[in-house]
Residue frames as a rotation matrix with the C-alpha (Angstrom) as fourth column:
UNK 1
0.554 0.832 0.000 0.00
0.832 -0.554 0.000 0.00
0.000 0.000 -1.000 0.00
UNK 2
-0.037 -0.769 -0.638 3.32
0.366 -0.605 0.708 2.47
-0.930 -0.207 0.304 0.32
UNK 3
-0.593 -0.670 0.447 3.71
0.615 -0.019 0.788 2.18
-0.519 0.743 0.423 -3.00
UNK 4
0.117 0.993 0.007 0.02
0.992 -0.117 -0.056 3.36
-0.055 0.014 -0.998 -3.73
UNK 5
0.841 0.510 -0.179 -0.06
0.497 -0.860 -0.116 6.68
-0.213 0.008 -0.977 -1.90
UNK 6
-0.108 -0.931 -0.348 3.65
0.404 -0.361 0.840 7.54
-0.908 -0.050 0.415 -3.28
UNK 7
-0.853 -0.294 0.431 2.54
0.519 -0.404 0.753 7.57
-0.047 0.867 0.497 -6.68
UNK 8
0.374 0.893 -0.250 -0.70
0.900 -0.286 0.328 8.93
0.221 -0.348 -0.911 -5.54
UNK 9
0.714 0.123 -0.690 1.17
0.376 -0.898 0.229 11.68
-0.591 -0.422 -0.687 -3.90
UNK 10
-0.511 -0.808 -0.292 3.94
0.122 -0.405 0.906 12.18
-0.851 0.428 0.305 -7.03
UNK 11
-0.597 0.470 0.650 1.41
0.626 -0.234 0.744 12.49
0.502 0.851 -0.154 -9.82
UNK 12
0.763 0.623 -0.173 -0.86
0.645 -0.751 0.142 15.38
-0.041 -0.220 -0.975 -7.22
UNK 13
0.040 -0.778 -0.627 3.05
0.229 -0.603 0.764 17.33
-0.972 -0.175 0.154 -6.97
UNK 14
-0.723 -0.500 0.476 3.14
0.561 -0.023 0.828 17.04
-0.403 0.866 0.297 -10.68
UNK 15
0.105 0.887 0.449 -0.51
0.922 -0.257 0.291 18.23
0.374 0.383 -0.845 -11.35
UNK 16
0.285 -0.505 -0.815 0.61
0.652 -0.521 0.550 20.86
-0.702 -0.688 0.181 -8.84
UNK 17
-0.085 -0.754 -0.652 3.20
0.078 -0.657 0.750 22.45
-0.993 0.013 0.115 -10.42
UNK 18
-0.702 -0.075 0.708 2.11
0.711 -0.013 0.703 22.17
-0.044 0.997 0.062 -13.93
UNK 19
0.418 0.905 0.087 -1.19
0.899 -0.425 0.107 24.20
0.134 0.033 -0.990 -12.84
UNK 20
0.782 -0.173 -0.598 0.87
0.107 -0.909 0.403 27.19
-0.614 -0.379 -0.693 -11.18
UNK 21
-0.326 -0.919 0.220 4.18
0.548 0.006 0.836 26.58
-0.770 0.394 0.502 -13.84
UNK 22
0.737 0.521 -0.430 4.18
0.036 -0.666 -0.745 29.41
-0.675 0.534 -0.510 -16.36
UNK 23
-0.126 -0.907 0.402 6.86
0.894 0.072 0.443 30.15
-0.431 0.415 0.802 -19.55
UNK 24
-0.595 -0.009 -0.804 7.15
-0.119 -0.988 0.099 32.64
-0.795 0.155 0.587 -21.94
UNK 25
-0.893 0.413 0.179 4.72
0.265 0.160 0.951 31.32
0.364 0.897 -0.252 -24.06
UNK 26
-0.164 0.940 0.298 2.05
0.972 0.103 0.211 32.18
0.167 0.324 -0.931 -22.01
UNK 27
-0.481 -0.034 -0.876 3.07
0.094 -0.996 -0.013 36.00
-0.872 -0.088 0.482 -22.43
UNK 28
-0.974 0.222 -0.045 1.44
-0.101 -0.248 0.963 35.66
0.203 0.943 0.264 -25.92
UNK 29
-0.411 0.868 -0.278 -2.26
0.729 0.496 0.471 35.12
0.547 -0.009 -0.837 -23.83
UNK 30
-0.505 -0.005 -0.863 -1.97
0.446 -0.857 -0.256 38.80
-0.739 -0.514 0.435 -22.42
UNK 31
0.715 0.537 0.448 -4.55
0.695 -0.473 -0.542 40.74
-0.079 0.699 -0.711 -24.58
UNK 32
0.981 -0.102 -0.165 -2.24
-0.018 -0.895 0.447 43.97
-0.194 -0.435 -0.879 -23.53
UNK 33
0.522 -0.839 -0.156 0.75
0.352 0.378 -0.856 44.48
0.777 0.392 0.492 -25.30
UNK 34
0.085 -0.829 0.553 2.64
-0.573 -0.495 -0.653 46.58
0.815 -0.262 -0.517 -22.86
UNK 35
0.354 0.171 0.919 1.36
-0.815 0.538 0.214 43.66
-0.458 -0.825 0.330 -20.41
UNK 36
0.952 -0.173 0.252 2.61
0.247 0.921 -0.302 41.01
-0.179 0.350 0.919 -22.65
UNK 37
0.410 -0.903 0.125 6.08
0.065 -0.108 -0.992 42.93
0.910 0.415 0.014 -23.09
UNK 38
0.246 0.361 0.900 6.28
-0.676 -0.601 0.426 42.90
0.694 -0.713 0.097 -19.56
UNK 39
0.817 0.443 0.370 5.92
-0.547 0.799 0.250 39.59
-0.185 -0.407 0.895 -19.20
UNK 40
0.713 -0.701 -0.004 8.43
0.297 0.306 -0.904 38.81
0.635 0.644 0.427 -22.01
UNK 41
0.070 -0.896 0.438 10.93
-0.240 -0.441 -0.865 40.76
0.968 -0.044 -0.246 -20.20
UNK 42
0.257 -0.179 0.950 10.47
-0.926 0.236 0.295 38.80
-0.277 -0.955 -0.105 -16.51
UNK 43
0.829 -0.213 0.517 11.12
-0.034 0.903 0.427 35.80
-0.558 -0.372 0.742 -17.96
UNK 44
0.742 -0.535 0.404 14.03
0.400 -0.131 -0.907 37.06
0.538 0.835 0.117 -20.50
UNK 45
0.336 -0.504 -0.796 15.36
0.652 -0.486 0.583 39.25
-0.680 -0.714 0.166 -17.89
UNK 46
-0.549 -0.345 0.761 16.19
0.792 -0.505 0.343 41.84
0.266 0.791 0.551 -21.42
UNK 47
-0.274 0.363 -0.891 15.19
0.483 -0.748 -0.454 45.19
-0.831 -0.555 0.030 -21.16
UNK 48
-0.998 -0.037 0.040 14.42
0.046 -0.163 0.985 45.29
-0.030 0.986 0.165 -24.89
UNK 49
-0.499 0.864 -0.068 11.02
0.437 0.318 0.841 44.40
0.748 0.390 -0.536 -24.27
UNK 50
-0.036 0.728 -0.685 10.80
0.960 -0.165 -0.226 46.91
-0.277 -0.665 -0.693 -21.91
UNK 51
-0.899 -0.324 -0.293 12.09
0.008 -0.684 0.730 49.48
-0.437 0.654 0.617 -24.36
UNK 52
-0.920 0.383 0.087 8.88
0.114 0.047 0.992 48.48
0.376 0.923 -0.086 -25.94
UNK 53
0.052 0.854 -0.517 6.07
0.998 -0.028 0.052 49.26
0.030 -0.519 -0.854 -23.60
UNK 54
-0.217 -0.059 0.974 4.60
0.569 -0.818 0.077 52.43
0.793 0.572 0.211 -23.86
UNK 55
0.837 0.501 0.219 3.15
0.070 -0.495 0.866 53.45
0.543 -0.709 -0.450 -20.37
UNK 56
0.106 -0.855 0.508 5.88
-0.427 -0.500 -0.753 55.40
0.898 -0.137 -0.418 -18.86
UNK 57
0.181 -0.053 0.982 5.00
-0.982 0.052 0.184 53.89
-0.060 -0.997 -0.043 -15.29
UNK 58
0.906 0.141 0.399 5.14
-0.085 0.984 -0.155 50.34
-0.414 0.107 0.904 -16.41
UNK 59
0.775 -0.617 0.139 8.39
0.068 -0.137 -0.988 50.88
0.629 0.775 -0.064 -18.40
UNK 60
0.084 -0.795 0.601 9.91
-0.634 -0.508 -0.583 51.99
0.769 -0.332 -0.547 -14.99
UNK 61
0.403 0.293 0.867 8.78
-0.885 0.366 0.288 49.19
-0.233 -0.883 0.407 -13.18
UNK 62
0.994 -0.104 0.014 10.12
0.099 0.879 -0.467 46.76
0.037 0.466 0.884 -15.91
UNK 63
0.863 -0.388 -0.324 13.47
0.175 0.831 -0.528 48.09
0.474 0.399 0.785 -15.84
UNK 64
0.157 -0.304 0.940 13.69
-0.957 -0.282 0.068 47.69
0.244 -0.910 -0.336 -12.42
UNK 65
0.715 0.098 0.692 12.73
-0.502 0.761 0.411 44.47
-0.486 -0.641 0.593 -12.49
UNK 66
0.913 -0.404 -0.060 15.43
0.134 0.435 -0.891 43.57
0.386 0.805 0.451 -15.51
UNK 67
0.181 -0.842 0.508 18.12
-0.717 -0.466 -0.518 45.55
0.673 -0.270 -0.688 -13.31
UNK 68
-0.077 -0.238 0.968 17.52
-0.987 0.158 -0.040 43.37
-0.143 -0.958 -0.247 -10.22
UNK 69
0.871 0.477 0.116 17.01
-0.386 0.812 -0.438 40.09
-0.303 0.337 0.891 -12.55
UNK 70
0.463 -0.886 -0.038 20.48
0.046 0.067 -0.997 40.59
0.885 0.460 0.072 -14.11
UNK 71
-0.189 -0.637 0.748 22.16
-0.895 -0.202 -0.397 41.63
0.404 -0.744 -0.532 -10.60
UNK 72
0.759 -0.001 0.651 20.70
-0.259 0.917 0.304 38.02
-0.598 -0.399 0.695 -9.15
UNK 73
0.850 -0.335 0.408 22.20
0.524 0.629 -0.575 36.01
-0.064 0.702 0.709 -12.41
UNK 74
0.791 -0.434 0.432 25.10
-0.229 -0.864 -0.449 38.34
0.568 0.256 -0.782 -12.14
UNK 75
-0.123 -0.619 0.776 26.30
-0.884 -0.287 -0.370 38.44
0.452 -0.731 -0.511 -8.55
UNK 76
0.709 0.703 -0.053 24.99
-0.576 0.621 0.531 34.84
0.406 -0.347 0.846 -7.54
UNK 77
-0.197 -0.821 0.536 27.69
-0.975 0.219 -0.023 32.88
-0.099 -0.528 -0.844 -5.30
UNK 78
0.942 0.187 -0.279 28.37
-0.161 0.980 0.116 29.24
0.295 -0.064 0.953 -6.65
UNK 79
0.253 -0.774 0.580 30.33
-0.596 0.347 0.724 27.15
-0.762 -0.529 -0.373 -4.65
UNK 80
-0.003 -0.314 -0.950 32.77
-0.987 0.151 -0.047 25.75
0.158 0.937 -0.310 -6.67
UNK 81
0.959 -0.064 -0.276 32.94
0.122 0.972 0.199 21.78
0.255 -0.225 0.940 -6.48
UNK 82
0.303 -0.836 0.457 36.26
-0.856 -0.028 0.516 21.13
-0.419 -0.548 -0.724 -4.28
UNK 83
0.783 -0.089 -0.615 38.23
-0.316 0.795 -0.518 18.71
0.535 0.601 0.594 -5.76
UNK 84
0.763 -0.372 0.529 39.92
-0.615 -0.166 0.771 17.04
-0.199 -0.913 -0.355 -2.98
UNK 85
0.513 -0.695 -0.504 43.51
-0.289 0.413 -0.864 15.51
0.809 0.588 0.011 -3.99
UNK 86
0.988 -0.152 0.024 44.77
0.063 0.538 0.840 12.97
-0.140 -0.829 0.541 -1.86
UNK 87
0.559 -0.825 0.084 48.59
-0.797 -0.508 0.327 13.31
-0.227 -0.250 -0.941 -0.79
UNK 88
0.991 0.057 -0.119 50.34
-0.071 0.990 -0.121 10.19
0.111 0.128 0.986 -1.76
């Protein structure tokens, strides 16, 4: 019966996350363009496509959010993998 409510509870995690998972295709289901460039440009992180919105207040809100999208992917701290060489 383990086995049951495992895949019971891995196929509700998948349904899950496919319901709330978004790309940049569905920026093309915004009616609003300067809302669909908007979109384009949170999941691009490009400020081209906020270059292209026309409402001055939206325009400044996109590229903030492109500034602070690049500074993550920018400044992000991976630990390198340690390769640990034994002394012989």
């Amino acid at each position: 019966m383990p086995h049951v409510s495992k895949f019971i509870y891995t196929a509700l995690m998948l349904f899950c996350s496919s319901v709330f998972g978004e790309d940049l295709s569905s920026c093309t289901l915004k009616k609003e363009e300067d809302q669909r460039n908007y979109c384009k440009a949170s999941f691009a992180g490009s400020g081209t496509f906020c270059d292209m919105i026309k409402n001055g207040e939206l325009k400044r809100d996109c590229t903030f959010m492109v500034i602070r999208i690049q500074r993550e992917n920018a400044y992000k701290v991976r630990n390198p993998k340690k390769d640990v060489v034994a002394a012989e």
